[in-house]
C-alpha positions in Angstrom: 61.4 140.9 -51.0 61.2 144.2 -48.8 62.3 147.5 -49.5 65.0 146.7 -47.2 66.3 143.9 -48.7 66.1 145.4 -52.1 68.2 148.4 -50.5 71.0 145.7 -49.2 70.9 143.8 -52.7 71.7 147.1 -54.2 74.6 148.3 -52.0 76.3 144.2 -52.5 76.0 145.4 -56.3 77.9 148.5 -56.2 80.2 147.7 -53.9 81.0 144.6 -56.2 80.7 146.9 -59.3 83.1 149.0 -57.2 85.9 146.2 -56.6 85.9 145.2 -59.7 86.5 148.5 -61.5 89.5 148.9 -59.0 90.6 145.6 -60.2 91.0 146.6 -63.3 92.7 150.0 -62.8 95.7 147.6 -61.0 96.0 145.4 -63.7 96.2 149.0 -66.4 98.3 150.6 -63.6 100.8 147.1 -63.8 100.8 147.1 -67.8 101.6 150.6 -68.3 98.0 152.0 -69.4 97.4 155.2 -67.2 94.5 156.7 -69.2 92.5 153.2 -68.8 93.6 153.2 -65.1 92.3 156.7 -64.5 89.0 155.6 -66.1 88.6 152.7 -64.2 89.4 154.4 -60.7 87.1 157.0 -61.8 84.1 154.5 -62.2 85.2 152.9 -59.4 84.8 155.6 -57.4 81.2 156.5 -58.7 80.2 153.0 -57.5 81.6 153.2 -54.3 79.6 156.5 -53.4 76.8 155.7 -54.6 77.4 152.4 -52.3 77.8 155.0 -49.5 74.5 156.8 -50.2 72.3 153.7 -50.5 74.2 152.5 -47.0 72.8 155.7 -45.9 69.5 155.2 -47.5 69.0 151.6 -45.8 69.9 153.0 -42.3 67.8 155.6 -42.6 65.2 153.1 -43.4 65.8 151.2 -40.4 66.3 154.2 -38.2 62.7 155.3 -39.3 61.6 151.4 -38.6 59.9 151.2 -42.3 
């Protein structure tokens, strides 16, 4: 596998890791739990920008044709 394609595998990852903390923070949000809804937005969050970076990283990477 190529840098590239490690780059993509990553960004699937977070983004997943992303949507399924958000997920989460619905179903504390719909049962009253605002404390585990904050934390789970919050780490959602974190996922999803790193998602954005390593997006950035891979078309950098393709930009600079390595």
């Amino acid at each position: 596998m190529g840098k590239e394609e490690a780059i993509a595998f990553k960004l699937i990852s977070l983004m997943g890791m992303a949507r399924s903390h958000y997920l989460c923070a619905i179903d504390a949000a719909e049962s009253g739990t605002k404390e585990k809804y904050l934390d789970e937005m919050k780490k959602g969050d974190r996922c999803y920008k790193e998602g954005h970076r390593v997006h950035a990283e891979l078309l950098t990477e393709i930009a600079n044709g390595v």
